[in-house]
Each structure stands twice: as C-alpha cells, then as structure tokens.
C-alpha positions in Angstrom: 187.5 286.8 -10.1 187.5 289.2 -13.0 185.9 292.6 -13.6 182.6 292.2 -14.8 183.5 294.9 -18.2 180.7 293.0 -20.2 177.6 291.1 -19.5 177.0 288.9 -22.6 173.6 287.1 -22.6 172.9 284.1 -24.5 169.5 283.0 -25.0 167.3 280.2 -26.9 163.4 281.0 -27.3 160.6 279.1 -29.0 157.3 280.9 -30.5 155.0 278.9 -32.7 152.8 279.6 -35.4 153.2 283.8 -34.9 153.8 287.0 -36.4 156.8 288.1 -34.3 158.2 291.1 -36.2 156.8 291.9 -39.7 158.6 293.8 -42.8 157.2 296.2 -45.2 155.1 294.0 -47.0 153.7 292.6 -44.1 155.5 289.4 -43.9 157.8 288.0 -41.2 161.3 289.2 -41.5 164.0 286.8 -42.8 167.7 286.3 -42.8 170.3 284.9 -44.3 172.7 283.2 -43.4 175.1 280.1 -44.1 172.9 277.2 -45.5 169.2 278.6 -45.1 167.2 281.2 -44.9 166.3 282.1 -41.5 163.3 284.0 -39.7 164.7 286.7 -37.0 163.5 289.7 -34.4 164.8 292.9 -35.2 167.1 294.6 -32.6 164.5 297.3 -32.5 161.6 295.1 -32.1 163.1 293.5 -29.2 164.0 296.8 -27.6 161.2 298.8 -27.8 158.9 295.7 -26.3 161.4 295.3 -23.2 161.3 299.4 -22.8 157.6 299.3 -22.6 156.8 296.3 -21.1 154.4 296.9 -18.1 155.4 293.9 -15.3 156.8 293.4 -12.2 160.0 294.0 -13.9 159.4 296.9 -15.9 161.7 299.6 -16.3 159.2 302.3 -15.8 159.2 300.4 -12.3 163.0 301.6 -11.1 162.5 305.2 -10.3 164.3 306.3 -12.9 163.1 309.0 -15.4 162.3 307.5 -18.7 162.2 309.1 -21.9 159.7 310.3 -25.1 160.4 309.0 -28.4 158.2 311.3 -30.6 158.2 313.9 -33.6 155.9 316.1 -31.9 157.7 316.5 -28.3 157.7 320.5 -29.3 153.9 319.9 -29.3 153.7 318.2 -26.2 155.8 321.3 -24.4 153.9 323.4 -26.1 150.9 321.9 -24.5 152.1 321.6 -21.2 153.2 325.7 -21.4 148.9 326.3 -22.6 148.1 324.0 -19.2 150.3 326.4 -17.1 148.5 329.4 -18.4 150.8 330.5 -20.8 148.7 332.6 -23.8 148.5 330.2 -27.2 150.4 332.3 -29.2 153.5 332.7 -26.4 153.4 329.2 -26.1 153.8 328.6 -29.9 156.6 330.8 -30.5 158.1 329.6 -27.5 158.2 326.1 -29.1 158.6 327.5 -32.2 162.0 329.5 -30.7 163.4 325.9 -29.0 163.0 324.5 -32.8 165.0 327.4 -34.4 167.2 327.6 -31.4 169.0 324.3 -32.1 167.1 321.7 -30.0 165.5 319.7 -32.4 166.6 319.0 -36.1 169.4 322.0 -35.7 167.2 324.7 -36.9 163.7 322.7 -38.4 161.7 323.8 -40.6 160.8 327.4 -41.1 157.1 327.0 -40.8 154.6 328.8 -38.8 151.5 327.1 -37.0 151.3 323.8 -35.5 152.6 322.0 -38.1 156.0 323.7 -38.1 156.4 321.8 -34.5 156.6 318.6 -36.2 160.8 317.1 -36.6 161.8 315.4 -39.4 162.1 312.3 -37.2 161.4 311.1 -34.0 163.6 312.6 -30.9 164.3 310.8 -27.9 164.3 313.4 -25.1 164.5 312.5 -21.8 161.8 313.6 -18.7 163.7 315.6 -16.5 165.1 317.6 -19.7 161.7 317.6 -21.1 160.6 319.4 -17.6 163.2 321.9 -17.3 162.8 323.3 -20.8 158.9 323.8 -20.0 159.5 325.4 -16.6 162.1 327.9 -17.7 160.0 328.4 -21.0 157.3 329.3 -19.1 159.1 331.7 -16.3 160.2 333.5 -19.8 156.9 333.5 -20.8 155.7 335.1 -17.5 158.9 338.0 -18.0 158.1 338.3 -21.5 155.4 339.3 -22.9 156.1 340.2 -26.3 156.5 337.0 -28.7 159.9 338.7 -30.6 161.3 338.8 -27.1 160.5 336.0 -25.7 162.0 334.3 -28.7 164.9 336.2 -28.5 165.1 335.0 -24.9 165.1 331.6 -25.5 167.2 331.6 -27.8 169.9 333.1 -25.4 168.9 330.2 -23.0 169.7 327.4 -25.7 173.1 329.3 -25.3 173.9 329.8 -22.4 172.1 327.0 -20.4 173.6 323.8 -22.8 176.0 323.1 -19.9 173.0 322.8 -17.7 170.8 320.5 -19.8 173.4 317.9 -20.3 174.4 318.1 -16.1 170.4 317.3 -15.4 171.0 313.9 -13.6 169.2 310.9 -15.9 168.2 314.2 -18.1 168.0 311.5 -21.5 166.2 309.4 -20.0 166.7 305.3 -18.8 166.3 304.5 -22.6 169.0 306.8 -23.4 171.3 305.4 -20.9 170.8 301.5 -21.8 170.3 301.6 -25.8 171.9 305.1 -26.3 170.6 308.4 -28.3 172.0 309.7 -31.4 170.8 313.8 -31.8 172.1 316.5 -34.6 170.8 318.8 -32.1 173.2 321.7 -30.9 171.6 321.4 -27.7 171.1 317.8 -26.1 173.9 315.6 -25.4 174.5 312.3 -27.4 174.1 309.4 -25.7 176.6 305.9 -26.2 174.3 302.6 -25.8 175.5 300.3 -23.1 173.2 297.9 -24.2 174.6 295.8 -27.4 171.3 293.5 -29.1 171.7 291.4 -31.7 168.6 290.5 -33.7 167.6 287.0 -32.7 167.3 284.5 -35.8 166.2 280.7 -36.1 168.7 277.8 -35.5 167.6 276.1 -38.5 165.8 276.9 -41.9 162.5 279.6 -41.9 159.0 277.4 -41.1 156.8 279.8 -42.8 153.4 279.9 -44.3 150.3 281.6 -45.6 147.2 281.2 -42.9 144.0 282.2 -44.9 141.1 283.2 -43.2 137.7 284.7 -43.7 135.8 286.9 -41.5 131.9 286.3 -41.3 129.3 288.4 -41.7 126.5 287.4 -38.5 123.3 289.3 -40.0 124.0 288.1 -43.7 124.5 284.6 -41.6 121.3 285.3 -40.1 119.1 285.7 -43.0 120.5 282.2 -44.9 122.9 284.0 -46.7 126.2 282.6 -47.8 129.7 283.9 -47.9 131.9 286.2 -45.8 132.8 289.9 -45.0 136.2 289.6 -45.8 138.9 287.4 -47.7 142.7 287.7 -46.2 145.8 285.8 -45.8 148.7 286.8 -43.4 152.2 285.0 -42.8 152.6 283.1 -39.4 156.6 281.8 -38.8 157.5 278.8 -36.4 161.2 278.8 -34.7 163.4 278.2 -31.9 165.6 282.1 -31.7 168.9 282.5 -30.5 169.2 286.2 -29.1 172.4 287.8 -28.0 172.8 290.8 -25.6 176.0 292.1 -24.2 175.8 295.0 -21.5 178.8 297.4 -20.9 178.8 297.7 -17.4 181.4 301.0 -17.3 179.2 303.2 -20.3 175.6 301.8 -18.2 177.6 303.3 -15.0 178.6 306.6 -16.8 175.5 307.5 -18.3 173.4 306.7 -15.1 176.0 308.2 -12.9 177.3 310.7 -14.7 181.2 309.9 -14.1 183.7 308.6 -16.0 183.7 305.2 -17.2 187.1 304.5 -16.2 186.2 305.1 -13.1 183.3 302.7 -13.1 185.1 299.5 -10.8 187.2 302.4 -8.5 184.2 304.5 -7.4 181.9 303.4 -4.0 179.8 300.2 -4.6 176.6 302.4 -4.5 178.1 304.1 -7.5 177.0 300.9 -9.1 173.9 299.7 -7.4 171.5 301.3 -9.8 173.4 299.4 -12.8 173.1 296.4 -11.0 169.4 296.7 -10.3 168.9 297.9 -13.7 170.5 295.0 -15.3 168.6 292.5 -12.8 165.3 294.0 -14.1 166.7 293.8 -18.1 167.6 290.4 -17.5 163.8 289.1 -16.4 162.5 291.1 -19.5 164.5 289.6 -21.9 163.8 285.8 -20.8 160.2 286.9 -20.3 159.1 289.8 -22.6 157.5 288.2 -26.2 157.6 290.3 -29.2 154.8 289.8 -31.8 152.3 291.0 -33.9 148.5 289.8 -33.9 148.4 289.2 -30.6 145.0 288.8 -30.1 145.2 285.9 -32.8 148.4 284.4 -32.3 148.9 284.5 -28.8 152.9 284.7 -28.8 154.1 284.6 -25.5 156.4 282.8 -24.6 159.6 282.6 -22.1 163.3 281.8 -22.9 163.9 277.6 -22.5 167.7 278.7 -21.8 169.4 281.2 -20.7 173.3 281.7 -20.7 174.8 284.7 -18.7 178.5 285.2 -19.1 180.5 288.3 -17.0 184.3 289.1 -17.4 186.9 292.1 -19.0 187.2 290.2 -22.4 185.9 291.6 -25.9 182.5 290.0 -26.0 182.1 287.4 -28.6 178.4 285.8 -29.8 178.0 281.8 -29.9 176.0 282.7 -33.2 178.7 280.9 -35.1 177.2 277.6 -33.5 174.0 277.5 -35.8 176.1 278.5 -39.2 174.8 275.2 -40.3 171.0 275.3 -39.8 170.1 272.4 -37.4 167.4 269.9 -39.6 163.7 269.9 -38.8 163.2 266.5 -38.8 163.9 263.5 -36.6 165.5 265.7 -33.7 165.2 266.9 -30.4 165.3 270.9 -31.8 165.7 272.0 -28.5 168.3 269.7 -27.3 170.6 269.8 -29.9 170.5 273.8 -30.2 171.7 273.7 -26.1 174.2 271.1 -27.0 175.5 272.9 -30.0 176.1 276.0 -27.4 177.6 274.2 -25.0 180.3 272.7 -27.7 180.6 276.4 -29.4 181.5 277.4 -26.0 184.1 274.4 -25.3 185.7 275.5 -28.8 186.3 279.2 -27.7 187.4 278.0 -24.3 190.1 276.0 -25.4 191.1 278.4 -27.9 190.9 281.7 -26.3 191.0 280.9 -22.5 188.8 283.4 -21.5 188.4 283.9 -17.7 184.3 284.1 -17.7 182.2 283.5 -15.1 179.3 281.9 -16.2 175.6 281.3 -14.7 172.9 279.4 -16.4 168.5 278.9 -16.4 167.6 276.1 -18.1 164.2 274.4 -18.8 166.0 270.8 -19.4 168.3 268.7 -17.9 170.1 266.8 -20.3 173.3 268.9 -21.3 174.6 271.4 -18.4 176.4 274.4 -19.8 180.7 274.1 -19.4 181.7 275.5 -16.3 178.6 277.0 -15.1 175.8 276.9 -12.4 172.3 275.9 -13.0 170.2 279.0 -11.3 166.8 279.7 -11.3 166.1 283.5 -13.1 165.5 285.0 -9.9 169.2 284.0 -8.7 170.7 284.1 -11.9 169.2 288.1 -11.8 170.7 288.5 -8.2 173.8 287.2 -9.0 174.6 289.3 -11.9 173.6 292.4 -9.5 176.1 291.3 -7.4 178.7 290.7 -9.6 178.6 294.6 -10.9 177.9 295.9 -7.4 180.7 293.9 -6.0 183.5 294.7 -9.2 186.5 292.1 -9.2 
C-alpha cells in the first residue's frame, strides 16, 4: 500500500434550472473548452460555501481556530481594545501603529481616523493571531499612556515578536491551513494551500436561458388595477458538473502541525489525526455543500450522484480530459454516460501510467462500477480516507 501524498477527489453533480455562481454582469459564468461552451463554479465560489457551511460537518465544528477574511480586521481590534477599556484615541493609534508597523498592506495608507483602518484588500488573519495582537496591544495600552509611545511600542513589538506570531499554533487560521494565505505583510507568515480545487464545469454544452418575471403590486391588485411593481429577467443554467479536488496530505500536516512536511508519514500517527479528521469533514461538504445564488427562488441544493476518491504518492492528474468532447443533450442517459466516460478515462491512464492508486467510490447508480474500486457509502468512504492518512503506507 502506497503513501497517501495526494488525495484527488473526483466528483459529478447535477443542479437544475439555478444561478450557481454569477459574473459581473450578473449572468452565470461560462467556459470554454474543446467543442462547447460550458457553464462552471468558480474555485472561490466553491471554497468559500464549504468554509462557511453551518452542518454536521462544518469546519467551524473541529475545534480548530478559524480565520477573518476582511478589510477592516484593524477595525475589529480596534474595537475589541474600546471593549477592554482601552481610551478611543489609544485604541486608534494603536491600530493605526499595527498598520504602519508592517502588518497589514506593509505600511497602509497614511490616513488618520477610522477610515485609515481600512486595507486595500481583504486580509485573512487567523483567530488566535487576531487575539494575541489585541491582548498585548492592550497591556501596551495599560503601560502606555501617551499615544507617540505607545505607537512607538508597538512598533518595537511588530519587531521583535514576528518569531512569535508565526509559532502561535493554527495562528492563520483552518482556512489558511487547507486553501492557503498569500500576505505582503512584513509581519504574518504566508501560508501554502494544501487544498488544490478546480472550478467544476458542465460535461456537455451550457443549457442557459433568460427567466422573466414580474413582481406584483397587492394594493394596486386590490383596487382593479392592472400591471406590476417590477419588470426583470435573470439567467438560470441547467448541468451535470464535474469538480476536481486534490489534498496534499504532507503541506495539510505541516500547516496544522507546524513540522516539516517531509516529516509528515515518519512522525506519531496522532501527528496526523487532525488531517485525517479534517479531510473526513471536507470530503462530506464537498458531496453535500451546493453553491448558488437566488436561493430563495431557485432552491439549488443538491448532493454529488458520484463520488471518486483516489489516495497514492503519484503527481495528481484530473479525469477532466474525459469530457473534452461535450457529451450531447439529447437521446442519452447524461448521467450514465458521464460515469462511464470516467471510468474509461481512468482505464486509459491505468494502462498507460500504471499508477499504484487506491481507489474508493459513492455512487447513486448501479450500472458502471468504477475500475478497481469499492462501492462505499460517504460515511465509509470519509472513514476510510481518515484512515488511510492516519495510518501512512
């Protein structure tokens, strides 16, 4: 049995008649790609709806810290300082001394007043680093009482205490340590993703239109009066999704455990458990978590028909190349023939490149079984890729 290195996940997802992830005009976003056009999910979309989703499974759920994505965290410890007791205007420069000090957009902007706390873009910042930077701002605050020194003091803390931040254990947060954190700050740590997503696109051409719809008026209705409140038209996509996800197993283990990554399969088992059960609870989100837009109208929920998990040391590969040639619209089993064009993309790479991959499956039909795999339910299929990065090779 090999090292489980990667985790690739393979999935195939139907929504109908929704809004799943919408451009700048509003409309759903498209891809191309060989023959046709195709409708797809963003890789952003996707993540950010399986970081917050609120289930059984969530993230939040694990006990790990998790993270702020926001332009206006120097707000938010500025607030926090204000709720400790900490005078406005010590609290402000305080904020104001952690923007010029290097934490946020290496220096910011040279503003005074609240709006000078706003960065250029949003920041991930983890918790626990979130915490420590209020508590020792406000024991400066407490030894300070002049706003030039206490700036001055913080300042020396960015300094001297950088070593410090980047040792706080899960300091960047869990969303940090699964889809990664890019900073320009002099302060925080960068953060390499150990979770890989593709955006997921539709095996065959985009099935698009325009729904029109007008919004009555009840009261004008009331009185005999004809006609509506409102005129509008928005774009609703149909489409069975293949989505690809590959985790790194070593770079999950290093940024939740803080050691090396190739040290990941040496190290105790229970260096790895929290990867495992992190991975279990990423693998129910993704067969289970929808994205979409106009929920209220469109109802787009939905849960993955199929389900392919795949562990070994091998370079990942996608299976994406099975739907260069749309599939037709008409006169098929969709649904079928997108499993049985997987399970012949993977026969071709198998013969070809022999890779040692162990490989699980969850599957809503019966009629074509995945090559060399075990039909599980998503609960075992969860378990069992646990297992597999507890247990190593």
């Amino acid at each position: 049995m090999t090292q489980p290195r990667f985790i690739q996940i393979h999935t195939l997802q139907s929504y109908s008649a929704a809004l799943l992830n919408r451009d700048d005009a509003g409309l759903a976003k498209r891809l191309p790609m060989g023959d046709a056009i195709r409708t797809r999910i963003s890789s952003q979309c996707l993540k950010r709806h399986w970081r917050t989703a609120d289930d059984h499974h969530s993230l939040a759920k694990l006990g790990v810290p998790m993270a702020v994505r926001s332009r206006h965290t120097l707000t938010l410890i500025r607030d926090e300082l204000i709720k400790r007791k900490i005078p406005d205007n010590l609290a402000q420069a305080a904020a104001e001394a952690l923007r010029d000090g290097g934490l946020l957009d290496k220096g910011g902007k040279k503003l005074k007043g609240k709006e000078a706390l706003e960065t250029g873009q949003a920041v991930l910042l983890g918790k626990a680093e979130i915490d420590y930077l209020v508590q020792r701002c406000e024991t400066l605050a407490r030894e300070e009482q002049d706003e030039k020194a206490l700036t001055a003091a913080i300042t020396r803390l960015l300094k001297d205490e950088k070593s410090n931040i980047e040792a706080l254990r899960h300091g960047s947060g869990l969303e940090a340590a699964l889809f990664g954190r890019m900073v320009t700050s002099d302060v925080l740590a960068s953060r390499d993703a150990a979770v890989y997503v593709a955006h997921a696109f539709t095996v065959h051409e985009a099935q698009v239109e325009n729904d029109y719809f007008t919004v009555v008026d009840d009261l004008l209705r009331e009185t005999g009066e004809r006609g509506s409140a409102g005129i509008f038209d928005t774009e609703l996509a149909s489409g069975l999704y293949y989505g690809y996800v590959v985790v790194d197993v070593p770079q999950l283990v290093a940024n939740l455990e803080g050691i090396g990554m190739a040290e990941c399969f040496d190290a105790h088992p229970e260096r790895r458990e929290l990867a495992g059960q992190v991975v279990n609870s990423l693998l129910h989100l993704i067969a289970t978590v929808s994205p979409g837009a106009k929920r209220g109208s469109t109802a787009p929920f939905g849960h993955a028909s199929l389900m392919l998990v795949e562990t070994g040391d091998w370079q990942p590969r996608s299976l994406a190349g099975a739907f260069e040639t749309a599939l037709k619209l008409k006169g098929v089993n969709m649904r079928a023939q997108a499993i049985g064009q997987l399970a012949r993309e993977i026969e071709k790479h198998d013969a070809a490149y022999g890779a040692p991959l162990d490989r699980r499956y969850l599957a809503l039909d019966d009629e074509t079984p995945m090559p060399k795999a075990q039909r599980l339910s998503l609960d075992q299929l969860g378990k069992w890729v646990q297992n597999r990065i507890v247990e190593g090779a």
